[in-house]
C-alpha positions as CSV (number, residue, x, y, z in Angstrom):
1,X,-1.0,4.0,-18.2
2,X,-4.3,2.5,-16.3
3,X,-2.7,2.8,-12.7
4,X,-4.6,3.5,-10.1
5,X,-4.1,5.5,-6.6
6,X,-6.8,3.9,-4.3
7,X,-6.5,3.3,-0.3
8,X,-5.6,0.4,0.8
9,X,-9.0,-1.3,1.6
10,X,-8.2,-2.1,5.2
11,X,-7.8,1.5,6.4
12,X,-9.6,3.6,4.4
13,X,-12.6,2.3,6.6
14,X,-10.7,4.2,9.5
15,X,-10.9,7.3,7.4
16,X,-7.9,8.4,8.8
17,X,-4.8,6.4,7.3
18,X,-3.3,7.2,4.0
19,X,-1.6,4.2,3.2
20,X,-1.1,3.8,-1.1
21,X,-2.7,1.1,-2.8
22,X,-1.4,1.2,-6.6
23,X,-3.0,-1.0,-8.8
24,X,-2.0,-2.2,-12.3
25,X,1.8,-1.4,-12.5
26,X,3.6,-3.2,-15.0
27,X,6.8,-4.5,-13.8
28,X,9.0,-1.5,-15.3
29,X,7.5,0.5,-13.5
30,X,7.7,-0.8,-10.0
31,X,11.0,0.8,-8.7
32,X,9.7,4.5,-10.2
33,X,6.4,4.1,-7.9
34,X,7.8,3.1,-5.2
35,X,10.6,5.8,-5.4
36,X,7.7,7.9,-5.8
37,X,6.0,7.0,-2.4
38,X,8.8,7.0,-0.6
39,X,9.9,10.8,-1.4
40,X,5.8,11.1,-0.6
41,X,6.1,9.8,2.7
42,X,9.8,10.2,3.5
43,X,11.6,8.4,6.4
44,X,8.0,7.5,7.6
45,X,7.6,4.3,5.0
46,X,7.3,1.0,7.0
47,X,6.4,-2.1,5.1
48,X,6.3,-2.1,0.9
49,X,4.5,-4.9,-0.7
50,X,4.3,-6.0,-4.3
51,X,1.5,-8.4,-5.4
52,X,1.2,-9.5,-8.7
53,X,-2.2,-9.7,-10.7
54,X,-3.3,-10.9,-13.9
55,X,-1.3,-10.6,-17.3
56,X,2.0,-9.0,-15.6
57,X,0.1,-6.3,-13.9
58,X,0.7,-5.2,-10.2
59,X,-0.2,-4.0,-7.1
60,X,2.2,-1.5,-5.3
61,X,0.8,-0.9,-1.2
62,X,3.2,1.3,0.7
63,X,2.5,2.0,4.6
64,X,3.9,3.6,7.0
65,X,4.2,1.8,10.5
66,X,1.2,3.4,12.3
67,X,-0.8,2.4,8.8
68,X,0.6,-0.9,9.5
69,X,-0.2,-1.2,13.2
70,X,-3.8,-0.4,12.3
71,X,-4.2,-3.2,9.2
72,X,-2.9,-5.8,11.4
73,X,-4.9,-4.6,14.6
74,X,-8.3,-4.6,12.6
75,X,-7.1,-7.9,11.7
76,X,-6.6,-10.2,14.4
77,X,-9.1,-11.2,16.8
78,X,-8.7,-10.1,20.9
79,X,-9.2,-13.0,22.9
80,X,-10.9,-13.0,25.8
C-alpha cells in the first residue's frame, strides 16, 4: 500500500538509533504495524505515537527508550 519505513528525522542524524518512522498507514492498519514493531523490537519498545496526516493517512513512530532519551536530549536546550 504506499507505506513507508523511514527513520525518525530526529535520530537518524545520530546515525546510530533505529527508531521506526511509518508513514501513510490507513487506520486499519495501525494495530498490524504496530504489532509488527513491537515483535521487531521486543520488550525494548518505549513510547508509540500515532499522528494523523492528510485524507485518513498516518504516521506510526515506535522508539525504544534510549531512542527516546536521544530525541528529547537533542531537543531541549542546556542552560548555562
Amino acid at each position: 500500500m504506499g507505506s513507508e519505513w523511514l527513520p525518525v528525522p530526529e535520530t537518524a542524524a545520530n546515525g546510530s538509533a533505529t527508531a521506526a518512522q511509518i508513514e501513510g498507514i490507513p487506520l486499519f492498519l495501525i494495530p498490524k504495524t504496530i504489532a509488527d514493531q513491537i515483535r521487531k523490537k521486543q520488550n525494548s519498545v518505549f513510547l508509540i505515537t500515532v499522528k494523523r496526516n492528510f485524507m485518513h493517512q498516518y504516521t506510526v513512530i515506535v522508539e525504544t527508550h534510549d531512542e527516546y532519551n536521544q530525541r528529547v536530549n537533542t531537543e531541549v536546550p542546556v542552560r548555562s
